[in-house]
PyMOL Python script that loads the backbone (N, CA, C, O; Angstrom):
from pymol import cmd

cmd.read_pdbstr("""\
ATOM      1  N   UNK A   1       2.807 -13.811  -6.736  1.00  0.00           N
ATOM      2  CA  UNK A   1       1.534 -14.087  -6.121  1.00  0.00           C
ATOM      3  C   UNK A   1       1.323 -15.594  -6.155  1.00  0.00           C
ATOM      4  O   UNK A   1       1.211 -16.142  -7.251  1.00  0.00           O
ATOM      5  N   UNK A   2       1.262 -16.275  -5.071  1.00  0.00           N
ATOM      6  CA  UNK A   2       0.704 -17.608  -4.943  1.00  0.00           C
ATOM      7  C   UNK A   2      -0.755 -17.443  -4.565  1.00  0.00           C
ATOM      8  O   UNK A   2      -1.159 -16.461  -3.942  1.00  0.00           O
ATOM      9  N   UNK A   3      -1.873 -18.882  -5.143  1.00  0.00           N
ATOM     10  CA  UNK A   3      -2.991 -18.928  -4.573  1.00  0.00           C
ATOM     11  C   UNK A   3      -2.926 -20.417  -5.214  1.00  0.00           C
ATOM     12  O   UNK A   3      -1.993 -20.909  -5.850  1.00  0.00           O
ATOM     13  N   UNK A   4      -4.415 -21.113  -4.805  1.00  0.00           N
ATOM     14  CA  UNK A   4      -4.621 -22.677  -4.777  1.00  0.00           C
ATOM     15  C   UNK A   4      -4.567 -23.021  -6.037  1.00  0.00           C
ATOM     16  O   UNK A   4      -4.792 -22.417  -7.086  1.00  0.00           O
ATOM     17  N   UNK A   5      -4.142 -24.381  -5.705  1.00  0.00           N
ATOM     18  CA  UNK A   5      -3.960 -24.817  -7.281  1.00  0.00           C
ATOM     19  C   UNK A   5      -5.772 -24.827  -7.627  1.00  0.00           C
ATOM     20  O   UNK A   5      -6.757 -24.785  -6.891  1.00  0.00           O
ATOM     21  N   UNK A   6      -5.541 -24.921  -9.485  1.00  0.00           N
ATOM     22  CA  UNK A   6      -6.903 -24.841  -9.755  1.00  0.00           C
ATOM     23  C   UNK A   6      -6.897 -25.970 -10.662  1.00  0.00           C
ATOM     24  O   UNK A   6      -6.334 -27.014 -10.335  1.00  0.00           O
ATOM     25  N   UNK A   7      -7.615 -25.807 -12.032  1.00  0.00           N
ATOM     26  CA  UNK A   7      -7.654 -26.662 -12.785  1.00  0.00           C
ATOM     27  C   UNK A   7      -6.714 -26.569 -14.364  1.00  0.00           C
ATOM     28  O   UNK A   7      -6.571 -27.206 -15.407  1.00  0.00           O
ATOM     29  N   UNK A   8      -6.304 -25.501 -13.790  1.00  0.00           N
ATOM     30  CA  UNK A   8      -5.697 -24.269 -15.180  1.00  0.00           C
ATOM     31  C   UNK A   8      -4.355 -25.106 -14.840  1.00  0.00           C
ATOM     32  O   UNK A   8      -3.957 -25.335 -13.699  1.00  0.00           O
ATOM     33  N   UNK A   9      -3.805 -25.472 -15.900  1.00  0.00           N
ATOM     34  CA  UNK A   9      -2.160 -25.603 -16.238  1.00  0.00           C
ATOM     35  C   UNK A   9      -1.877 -25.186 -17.104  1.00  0.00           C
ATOM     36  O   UNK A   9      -2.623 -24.914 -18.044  1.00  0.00           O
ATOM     37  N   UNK A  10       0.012 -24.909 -16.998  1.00  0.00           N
ATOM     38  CA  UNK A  10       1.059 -24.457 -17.726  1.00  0.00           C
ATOM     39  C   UNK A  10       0.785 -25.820 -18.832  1.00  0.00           C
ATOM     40  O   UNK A  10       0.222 -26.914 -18.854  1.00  0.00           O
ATOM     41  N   UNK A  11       1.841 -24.648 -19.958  1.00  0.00           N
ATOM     42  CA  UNK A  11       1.764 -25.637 -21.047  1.00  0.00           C
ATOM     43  C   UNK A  11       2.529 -27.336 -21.102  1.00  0.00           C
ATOM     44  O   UNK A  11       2.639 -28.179 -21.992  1.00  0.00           O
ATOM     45  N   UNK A  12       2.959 -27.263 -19.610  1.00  0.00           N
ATOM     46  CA  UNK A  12       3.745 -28.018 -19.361  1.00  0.00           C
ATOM     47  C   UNK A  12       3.523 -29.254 -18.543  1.00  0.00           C
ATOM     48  O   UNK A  12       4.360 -29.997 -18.030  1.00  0.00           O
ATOM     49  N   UNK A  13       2.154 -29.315 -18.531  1.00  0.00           N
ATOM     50  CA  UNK A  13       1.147 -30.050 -17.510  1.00  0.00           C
ATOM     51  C   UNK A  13       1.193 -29.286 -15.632  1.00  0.00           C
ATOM     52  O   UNK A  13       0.359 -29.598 -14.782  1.00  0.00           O
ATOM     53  N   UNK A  14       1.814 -28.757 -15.500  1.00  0.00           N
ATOM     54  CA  UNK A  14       2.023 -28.315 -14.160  1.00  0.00           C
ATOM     55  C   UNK A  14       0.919 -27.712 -13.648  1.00  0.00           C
ATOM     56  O   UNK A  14       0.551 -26.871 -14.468  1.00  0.00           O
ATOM     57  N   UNK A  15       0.137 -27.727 -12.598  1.00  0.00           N
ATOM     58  CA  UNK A  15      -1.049 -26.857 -12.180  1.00  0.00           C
ATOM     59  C   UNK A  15      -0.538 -25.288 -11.998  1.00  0.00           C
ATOM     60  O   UNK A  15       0.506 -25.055 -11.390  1.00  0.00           O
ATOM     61  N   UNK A  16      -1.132 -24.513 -12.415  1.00  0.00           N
ATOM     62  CA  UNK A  16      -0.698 -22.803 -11.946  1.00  0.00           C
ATOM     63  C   UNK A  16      -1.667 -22.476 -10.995  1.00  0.00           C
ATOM     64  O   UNK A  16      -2.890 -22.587 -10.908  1.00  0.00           O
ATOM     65  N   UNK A  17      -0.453 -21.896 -10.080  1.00  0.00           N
ATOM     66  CA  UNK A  17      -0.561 -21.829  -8.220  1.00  0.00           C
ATOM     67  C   UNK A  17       1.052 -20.751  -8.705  1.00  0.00           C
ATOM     68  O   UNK A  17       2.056 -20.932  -8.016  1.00  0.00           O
ATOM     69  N   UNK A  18       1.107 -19.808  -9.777  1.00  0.00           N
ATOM     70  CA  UNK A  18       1.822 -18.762  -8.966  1.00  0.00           C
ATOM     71  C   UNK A  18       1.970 -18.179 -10.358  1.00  0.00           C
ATOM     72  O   UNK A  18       1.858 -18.796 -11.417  1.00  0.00           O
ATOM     73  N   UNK A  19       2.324 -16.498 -10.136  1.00  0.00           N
ATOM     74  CA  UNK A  19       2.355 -15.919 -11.132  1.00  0.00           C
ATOM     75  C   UNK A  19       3.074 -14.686 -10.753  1.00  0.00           C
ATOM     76  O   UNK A  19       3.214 -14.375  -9.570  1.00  0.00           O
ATOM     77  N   UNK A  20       3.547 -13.957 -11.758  1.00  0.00           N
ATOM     78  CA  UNK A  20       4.379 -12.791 -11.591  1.00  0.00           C
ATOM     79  C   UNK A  20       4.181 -11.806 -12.623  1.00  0.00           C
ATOM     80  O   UNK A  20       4.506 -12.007 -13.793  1.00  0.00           O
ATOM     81  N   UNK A  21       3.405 -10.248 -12.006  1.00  0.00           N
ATOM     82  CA  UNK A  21       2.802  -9.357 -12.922  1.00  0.00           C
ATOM     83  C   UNK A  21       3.591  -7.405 -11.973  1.00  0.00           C
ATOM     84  O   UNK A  21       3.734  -6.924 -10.849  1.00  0.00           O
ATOM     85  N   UNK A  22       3.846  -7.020 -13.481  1.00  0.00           N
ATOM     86  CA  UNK A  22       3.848  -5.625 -12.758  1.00  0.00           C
ATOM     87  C   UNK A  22       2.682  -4.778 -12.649  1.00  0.00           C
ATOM     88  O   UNK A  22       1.786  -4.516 -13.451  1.00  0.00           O
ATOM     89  N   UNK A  23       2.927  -4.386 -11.375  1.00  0.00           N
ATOM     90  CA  UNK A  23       1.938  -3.613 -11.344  1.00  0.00           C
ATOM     91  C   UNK A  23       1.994  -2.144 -11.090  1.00  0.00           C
ATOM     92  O   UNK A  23       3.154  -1.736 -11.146  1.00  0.00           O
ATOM     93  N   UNK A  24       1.145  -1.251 -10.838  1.00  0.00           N
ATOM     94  CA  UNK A  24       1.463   0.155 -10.585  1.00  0.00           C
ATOM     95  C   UNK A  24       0.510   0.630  -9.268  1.00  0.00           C
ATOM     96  O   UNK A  24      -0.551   0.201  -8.814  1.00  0.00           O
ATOM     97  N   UNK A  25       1.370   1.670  -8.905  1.00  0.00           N
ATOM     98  CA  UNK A  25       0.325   2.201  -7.631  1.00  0.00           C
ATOM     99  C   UNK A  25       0.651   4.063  -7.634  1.00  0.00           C
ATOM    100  O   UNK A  25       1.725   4.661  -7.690  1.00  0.00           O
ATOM    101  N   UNK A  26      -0.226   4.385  -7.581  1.00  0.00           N
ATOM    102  CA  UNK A  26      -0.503   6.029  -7.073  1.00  0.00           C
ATOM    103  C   UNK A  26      -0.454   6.449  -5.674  1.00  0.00           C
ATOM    104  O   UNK A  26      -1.255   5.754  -5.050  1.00  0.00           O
ATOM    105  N   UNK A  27       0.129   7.272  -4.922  1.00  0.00           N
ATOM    106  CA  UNK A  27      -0.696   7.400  -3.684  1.00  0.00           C
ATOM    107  C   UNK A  27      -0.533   8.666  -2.842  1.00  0.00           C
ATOM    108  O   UNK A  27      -0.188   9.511  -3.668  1.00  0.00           O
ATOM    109  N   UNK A  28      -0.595   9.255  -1.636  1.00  0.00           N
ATOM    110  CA  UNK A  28      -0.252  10.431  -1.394  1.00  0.00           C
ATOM    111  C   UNK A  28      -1.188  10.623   0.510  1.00  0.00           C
ATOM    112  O   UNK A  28      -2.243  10.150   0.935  1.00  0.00           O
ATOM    113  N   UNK A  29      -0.345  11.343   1.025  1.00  0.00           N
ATOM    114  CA  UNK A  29      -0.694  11.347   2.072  1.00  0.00           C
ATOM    115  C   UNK A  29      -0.727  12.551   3.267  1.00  0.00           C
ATOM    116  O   UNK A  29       0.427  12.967   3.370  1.00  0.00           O
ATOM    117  N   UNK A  30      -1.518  13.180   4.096  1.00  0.00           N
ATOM    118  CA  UNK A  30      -0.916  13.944   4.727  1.00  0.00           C
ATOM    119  C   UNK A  30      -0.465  13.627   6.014  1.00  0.00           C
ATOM    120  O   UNK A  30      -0.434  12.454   6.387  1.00  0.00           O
ATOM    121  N   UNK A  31      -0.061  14.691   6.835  1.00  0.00           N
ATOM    122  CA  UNK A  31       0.053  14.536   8.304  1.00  0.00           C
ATOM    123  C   UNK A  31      -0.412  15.993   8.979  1.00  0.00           C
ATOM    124  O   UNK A  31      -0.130  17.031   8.380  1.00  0.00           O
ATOM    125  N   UNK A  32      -0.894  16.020   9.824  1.00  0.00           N
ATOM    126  CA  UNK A  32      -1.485  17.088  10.909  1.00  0.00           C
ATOM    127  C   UNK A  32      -0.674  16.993  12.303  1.00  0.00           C
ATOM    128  O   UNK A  32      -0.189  15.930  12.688  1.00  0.00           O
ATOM    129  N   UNK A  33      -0.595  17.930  12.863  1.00  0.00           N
ATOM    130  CA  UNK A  33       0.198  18.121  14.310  1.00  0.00           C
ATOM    131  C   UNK A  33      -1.118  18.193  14.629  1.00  0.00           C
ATOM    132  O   UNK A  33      -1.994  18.702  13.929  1.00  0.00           O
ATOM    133  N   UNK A  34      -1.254  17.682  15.690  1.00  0.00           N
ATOM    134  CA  UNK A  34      -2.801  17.969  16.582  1.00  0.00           C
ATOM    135  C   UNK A  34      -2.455  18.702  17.864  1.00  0.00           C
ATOM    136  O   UNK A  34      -3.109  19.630  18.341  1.00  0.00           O
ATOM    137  N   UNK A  35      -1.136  18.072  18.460  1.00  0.00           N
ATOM    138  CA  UNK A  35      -1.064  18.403  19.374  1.00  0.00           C
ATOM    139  C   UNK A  35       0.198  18.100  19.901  1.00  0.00           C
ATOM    140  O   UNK A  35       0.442  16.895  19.840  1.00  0.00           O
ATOM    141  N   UNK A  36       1.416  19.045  20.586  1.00  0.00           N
ATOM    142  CA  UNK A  36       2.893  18.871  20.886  1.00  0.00           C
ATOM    143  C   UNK A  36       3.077  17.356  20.708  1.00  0.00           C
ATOM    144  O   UNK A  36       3.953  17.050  19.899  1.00  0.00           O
ATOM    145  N   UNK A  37       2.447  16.392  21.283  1.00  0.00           N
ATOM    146  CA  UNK A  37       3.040  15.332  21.139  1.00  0.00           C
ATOM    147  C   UNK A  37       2.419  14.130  20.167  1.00  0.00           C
ATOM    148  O   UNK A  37       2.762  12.948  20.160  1.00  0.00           O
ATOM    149  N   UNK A  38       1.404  14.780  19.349  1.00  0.00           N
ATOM    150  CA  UNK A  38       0.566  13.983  18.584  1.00  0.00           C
ATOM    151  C   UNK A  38       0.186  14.420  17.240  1.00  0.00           C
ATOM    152  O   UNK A  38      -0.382  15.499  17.067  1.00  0.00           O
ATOM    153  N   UNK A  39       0.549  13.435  16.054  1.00  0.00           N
ATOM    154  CA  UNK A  39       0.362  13.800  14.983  1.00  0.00           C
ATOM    155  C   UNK A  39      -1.042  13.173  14.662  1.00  0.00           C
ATOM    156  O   UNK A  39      -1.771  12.790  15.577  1.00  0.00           O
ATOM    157  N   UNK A  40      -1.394  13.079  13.371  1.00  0.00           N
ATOM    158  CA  UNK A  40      -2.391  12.426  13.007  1.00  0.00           C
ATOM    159  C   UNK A  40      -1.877  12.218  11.336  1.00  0.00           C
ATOM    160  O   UNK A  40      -1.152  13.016  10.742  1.00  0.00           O
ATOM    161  N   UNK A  41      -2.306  11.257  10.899  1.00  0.00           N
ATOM    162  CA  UNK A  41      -1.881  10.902   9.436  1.00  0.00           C
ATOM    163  C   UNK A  41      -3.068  10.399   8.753  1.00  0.00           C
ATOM    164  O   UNK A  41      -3.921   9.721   9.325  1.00  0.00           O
ATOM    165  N   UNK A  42      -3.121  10.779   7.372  1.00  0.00           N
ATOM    166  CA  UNK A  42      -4.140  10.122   6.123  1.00  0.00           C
ATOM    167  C   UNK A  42      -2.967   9.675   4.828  1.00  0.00           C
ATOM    168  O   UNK A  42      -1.990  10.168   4.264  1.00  0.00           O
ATOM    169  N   UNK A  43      -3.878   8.280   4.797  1.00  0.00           N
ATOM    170  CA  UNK A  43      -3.145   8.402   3.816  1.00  0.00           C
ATOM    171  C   UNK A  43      -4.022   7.710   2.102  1.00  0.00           C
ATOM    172  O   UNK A  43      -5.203   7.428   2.304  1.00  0.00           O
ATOM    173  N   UNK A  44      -3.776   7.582   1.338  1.00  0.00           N
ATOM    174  CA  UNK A  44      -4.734   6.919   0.247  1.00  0.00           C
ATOM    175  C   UNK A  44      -3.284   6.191  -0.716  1.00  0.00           C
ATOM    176  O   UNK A  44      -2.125   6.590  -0.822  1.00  0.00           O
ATOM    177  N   UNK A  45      -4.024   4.934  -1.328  1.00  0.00           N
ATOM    178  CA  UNK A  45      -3.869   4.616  -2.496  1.00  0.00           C
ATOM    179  C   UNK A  45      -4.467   4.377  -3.939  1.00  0.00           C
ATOM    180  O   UNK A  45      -5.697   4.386  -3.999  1.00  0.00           O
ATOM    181  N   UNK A  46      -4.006   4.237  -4.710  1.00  0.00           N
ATOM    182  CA  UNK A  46      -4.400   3.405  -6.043  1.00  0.00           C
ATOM    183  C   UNK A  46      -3.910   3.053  -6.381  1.00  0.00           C
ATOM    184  O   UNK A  46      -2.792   3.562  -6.469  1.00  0.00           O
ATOM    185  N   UNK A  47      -4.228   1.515  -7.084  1.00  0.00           N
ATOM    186  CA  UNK A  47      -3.189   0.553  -7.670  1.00  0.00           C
ATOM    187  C   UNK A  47      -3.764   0.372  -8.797  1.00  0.00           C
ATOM    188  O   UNK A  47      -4.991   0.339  -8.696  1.00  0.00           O
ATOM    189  N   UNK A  48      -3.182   0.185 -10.295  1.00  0.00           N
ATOM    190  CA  UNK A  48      -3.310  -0.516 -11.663  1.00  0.00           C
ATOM    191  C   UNK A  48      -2.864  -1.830 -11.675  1.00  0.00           C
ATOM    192  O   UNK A  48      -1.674  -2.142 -11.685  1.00  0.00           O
ATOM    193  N   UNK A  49      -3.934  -2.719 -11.674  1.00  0.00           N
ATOM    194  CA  UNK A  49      -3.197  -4.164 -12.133  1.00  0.00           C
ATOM    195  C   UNK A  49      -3.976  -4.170 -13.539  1.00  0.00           C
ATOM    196  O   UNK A  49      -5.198  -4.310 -13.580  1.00  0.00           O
ATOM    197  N   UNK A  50      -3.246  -4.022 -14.597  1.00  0.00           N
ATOM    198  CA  UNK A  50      -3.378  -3.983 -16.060  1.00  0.00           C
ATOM    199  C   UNK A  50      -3.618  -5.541 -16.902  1.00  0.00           C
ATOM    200  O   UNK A  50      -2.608  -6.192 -17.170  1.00  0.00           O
ATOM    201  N   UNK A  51      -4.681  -5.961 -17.205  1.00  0.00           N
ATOM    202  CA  UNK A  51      -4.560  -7.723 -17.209  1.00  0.00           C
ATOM    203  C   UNK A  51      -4.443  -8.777 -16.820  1.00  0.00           C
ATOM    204  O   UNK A  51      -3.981  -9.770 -17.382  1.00  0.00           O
ATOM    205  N   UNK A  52      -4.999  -8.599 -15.471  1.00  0.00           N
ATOM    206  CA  UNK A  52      -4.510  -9.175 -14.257  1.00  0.00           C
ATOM    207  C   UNK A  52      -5.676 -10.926 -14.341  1.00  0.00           C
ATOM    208  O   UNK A  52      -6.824 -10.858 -13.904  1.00  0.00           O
ATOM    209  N   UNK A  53      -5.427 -11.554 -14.613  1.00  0.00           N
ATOM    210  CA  UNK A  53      -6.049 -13.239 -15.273  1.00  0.00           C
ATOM    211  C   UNK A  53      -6.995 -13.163 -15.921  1.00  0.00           C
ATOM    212  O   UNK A  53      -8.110 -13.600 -15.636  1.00  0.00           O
ATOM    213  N   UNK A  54      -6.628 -12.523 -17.004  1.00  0.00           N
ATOM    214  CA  UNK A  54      -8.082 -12.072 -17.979  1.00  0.00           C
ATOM    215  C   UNK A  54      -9.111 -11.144 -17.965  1.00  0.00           C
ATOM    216  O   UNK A  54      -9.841 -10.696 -18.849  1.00  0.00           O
ATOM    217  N   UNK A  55      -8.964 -10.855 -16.187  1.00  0.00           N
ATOM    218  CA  UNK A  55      -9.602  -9.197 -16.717  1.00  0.00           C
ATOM    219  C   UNK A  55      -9.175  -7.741 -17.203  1.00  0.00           C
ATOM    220  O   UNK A  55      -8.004  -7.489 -16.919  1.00  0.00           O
ATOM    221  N   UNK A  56      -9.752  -6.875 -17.771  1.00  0.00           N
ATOM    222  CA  UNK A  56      -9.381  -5.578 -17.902  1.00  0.00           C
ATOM    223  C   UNK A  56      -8.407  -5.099 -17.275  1.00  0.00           C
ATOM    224  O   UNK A  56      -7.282  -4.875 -17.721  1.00  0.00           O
ATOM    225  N   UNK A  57      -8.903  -4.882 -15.957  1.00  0.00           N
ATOM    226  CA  UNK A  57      -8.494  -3.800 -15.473  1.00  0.00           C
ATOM    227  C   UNK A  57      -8.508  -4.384 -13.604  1.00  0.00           C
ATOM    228  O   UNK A  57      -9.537  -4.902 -13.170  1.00  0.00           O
ATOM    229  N   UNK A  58      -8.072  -4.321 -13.282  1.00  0.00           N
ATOM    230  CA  UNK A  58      -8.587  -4.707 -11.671  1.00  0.00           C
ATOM    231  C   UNK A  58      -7.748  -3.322 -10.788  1.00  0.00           C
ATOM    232  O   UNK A  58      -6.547  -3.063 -10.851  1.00  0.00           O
ATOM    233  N   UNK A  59      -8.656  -2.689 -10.103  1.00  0.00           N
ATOM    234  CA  UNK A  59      -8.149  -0.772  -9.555  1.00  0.00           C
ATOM    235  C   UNK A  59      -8.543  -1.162  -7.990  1.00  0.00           C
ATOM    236  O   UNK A  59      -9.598  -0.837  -7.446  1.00  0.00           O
ATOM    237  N   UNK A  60      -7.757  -1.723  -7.544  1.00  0.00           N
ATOM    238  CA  UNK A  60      -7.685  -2.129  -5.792  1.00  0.00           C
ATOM    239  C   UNK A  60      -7.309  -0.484  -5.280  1.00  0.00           C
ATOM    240  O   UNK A  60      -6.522   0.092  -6.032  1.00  0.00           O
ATOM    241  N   UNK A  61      -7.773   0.263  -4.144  1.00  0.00           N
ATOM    242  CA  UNK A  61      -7.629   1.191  -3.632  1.00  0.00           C
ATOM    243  C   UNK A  61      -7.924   1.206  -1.858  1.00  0.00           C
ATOM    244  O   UNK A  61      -8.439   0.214  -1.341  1.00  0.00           O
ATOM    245  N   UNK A  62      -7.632   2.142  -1.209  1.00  0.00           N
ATOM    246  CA  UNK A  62      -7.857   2.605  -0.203  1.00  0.00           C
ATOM    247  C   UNK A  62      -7.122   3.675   0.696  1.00  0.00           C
ATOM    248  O   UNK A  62      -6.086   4.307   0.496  1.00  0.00           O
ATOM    249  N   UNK A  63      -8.199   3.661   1.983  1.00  0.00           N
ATOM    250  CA  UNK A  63      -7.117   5.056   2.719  1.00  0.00           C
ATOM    251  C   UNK A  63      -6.890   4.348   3.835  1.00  0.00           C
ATOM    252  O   UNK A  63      -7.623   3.395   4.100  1.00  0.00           O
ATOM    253  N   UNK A  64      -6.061   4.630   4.486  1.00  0.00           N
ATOM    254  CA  UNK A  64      -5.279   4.595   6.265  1.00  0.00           C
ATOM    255  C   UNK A  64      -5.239   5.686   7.072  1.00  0.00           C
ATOM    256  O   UNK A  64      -4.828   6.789   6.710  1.00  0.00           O
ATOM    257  N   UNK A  65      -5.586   5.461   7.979  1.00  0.00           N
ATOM    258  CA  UNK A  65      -5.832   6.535   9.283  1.00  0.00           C
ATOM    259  C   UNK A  65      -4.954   6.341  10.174  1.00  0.00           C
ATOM    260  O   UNK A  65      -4.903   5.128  10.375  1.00  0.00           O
ATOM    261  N   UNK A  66      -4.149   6.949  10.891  1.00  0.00           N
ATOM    262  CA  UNK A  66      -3.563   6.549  11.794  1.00  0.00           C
ATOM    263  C   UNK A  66      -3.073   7.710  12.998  1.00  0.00           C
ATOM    264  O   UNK A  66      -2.801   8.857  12.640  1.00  0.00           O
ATOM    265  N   UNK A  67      -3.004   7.381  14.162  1.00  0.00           N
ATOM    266  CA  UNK A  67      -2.112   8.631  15.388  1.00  0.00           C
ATOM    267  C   UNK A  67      -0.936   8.225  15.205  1.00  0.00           C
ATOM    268  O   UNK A  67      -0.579   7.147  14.730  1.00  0.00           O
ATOM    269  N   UNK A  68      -0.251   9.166  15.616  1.00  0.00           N
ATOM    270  CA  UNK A  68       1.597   9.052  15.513  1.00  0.00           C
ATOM    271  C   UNK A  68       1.431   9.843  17.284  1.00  0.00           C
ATOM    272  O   UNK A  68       0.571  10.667  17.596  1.00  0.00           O
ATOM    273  N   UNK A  69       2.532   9.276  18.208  1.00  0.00           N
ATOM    274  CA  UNK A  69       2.605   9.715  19.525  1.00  0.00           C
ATOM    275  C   UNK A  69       4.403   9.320  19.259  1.00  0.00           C
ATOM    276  O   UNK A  69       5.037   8.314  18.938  1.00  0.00           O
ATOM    277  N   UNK A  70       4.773  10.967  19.657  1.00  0.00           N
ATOM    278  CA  UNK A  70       6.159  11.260  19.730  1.00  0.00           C
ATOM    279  C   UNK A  70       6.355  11.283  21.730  1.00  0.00           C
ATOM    280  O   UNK A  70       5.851  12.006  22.589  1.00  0.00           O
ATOM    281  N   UNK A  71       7.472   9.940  21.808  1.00  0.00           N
ATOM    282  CA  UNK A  71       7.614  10.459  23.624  1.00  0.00           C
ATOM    283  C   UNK A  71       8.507  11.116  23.790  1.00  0.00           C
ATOM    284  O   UNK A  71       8.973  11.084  24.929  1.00  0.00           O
ATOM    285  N   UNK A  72       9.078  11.885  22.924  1.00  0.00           N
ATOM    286  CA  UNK A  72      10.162  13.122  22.879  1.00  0.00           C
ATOM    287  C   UNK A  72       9.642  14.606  21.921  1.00  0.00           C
ATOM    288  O   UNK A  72       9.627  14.923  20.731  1.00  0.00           O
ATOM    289  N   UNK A  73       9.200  15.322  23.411  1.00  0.00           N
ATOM    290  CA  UNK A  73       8.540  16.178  22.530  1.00  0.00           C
ATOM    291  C   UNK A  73       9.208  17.522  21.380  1.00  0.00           C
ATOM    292  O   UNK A  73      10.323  18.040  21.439  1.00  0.00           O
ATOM    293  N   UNK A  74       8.333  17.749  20.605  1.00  0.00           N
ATOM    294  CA  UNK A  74       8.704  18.434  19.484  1.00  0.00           C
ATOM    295  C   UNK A  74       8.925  19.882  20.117  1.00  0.00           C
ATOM    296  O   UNK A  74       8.104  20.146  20.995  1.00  0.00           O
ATOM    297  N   UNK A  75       9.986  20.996  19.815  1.00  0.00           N
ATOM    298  CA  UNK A  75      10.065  21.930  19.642  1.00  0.00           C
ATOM    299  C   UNK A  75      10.594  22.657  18.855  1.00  0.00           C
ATOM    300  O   UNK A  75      11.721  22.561  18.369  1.00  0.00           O
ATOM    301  N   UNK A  76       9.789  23.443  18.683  1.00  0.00           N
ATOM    302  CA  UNK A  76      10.096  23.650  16.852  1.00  0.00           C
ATOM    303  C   UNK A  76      11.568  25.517  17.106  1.00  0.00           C
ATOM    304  O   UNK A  76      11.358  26.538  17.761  1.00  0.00           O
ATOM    305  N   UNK A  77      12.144  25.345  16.721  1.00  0.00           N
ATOM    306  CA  UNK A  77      13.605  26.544  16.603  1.00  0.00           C
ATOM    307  C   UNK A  77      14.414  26.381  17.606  1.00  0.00           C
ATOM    308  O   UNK A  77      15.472  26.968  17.835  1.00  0.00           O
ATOM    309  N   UNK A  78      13.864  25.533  18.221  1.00  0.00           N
ATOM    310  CA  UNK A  78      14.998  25.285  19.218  1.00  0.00           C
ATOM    311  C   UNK A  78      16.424  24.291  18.860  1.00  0.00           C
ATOM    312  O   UNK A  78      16.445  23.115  18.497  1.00  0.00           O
ATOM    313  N   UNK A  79      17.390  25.084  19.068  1.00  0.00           N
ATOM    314  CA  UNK A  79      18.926  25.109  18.651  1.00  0.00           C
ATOM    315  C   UNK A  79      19.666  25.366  19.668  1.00  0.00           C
ATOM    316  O   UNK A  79      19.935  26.397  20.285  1.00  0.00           O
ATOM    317  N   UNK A  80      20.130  23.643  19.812  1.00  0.00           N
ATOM    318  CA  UNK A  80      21.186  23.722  20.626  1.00  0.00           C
ATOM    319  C   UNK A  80      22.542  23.347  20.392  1.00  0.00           C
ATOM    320  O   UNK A  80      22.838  22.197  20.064  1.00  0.00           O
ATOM    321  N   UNK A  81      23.317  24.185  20.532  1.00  0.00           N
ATOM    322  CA  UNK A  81      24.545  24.004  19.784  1.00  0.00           C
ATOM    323  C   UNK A  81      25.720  23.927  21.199  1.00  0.00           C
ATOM    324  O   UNK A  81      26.924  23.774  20.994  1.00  0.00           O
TER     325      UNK A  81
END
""", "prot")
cmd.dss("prot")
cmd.show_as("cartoon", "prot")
cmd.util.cbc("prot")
cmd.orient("prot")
């Protein structure tokens, strides 16, 4: 992660403008057929940043919506051999 330098330095006089943390994420999603050639998708996250510049806890989240359009349409048992 880079962001602006501040007033905070390394022990080394250097300004800190970058840092490197693990983090974790949860997430899960569905999909719907709406229609032969159109899906529809949800999706959600959650992320753990565990200590993230002195705070607790920082729990960034959200969902995504989206259409899916197939221009080759779906048929479903059809086997062609």
């Amino acid at each position: 992660m880079d962001f602006p330098a501040t007033a905070a330095h390394y022990p080394s006089g250097r300004l800190y403008t970058h840092d490197t943390r693990n983090f974790f994420a949860l997430g899960g999603g569905l999909e719907y057929r709406l229609k032969r050639m159109i899906d529809i998708r949800a999706e959600y996250e959650y992320q753990f940043w565990p200590n993230f510049l002195g705070y607790n806890y920082v729990n960034p989240n959200g969902v995504s919506v989206g259409v899916l359009y197939s221009f080759k349409p779906y048929y479903p048992h059809a086997h062609h051999y």
